[in-house]
C-alpha positions in Angstrom: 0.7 -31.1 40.6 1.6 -34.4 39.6 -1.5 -35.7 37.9 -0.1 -38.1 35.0 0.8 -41.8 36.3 2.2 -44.1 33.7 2.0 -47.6 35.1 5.0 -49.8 34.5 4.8 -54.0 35.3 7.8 -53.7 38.0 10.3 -52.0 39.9 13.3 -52.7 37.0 11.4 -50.8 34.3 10.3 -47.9 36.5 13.5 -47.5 37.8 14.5 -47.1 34.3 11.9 -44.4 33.2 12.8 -43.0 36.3 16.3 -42.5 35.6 15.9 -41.8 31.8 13.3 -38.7 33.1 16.6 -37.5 35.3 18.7 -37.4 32.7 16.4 -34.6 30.5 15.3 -33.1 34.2 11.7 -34.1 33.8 10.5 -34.0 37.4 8.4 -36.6 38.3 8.1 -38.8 41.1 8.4 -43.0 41.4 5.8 -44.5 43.8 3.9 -48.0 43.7 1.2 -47.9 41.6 -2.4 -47.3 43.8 -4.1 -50.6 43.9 -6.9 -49.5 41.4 -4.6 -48.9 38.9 -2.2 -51.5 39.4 -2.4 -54.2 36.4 -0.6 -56.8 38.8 0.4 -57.7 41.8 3.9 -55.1 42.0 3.2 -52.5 39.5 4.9 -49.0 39.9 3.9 -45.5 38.6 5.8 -42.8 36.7 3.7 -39.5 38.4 4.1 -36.4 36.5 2.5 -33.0 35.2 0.4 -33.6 32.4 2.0 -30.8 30.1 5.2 -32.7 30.4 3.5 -36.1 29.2 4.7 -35.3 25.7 8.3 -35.4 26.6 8.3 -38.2 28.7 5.9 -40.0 26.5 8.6 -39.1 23.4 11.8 -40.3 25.4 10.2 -43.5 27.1 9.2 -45.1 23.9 12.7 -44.3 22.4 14.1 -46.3 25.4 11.9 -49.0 24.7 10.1 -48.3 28.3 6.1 -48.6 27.5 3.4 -48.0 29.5 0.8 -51.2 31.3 -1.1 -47.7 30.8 -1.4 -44.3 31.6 -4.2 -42.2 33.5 -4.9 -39.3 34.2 -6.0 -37.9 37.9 -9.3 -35.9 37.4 -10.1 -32.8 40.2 -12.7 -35.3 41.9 -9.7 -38.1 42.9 -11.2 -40.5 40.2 -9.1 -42.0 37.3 -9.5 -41.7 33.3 -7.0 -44.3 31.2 -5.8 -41.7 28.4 -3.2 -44.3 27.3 -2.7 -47.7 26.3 
């Protein structure tokens, strides 16, 4: 279960997580960013599992990809900010 979603400003940075998570095989999904978690008007999400947020947390910030922020999908559908 994806349940990690690292919010990215627009489609040209997520695109580029995205593809940097291909390269190492971190599965992960690209979506728009729900509307509560969206920190403008066209922000995307990076969903992932959370015992591969490490990793993808590691690699991003060596390609110079950060995160708006990053949460965390709880059991009851709600939303904690872990990140930045």
């Amino acid at each position: 279960m994806y349940n990690v979603y690292w919010i990215l400003r627009s489609v040209t940075p997520a695109q580029r997580a995205s593809a940097a998570l291909n390269r190492i095989g971190l599965q992960h999904r690209l979506m728009r960013a729900p509307r509560s978690l969206a920190t403008g008007g066209c922000a995307y999400a990076l969903t992932l599992r959370e015992r591969d947020l490490g990793r993808a947390s590691a690699l991003l910030s060596r390609e110079a990809i950060p995160p708006e922020a990053i949460y965390l999908r709880l059991s009851d559908g709600t939303y904690q900010r872990i990140g930045p």
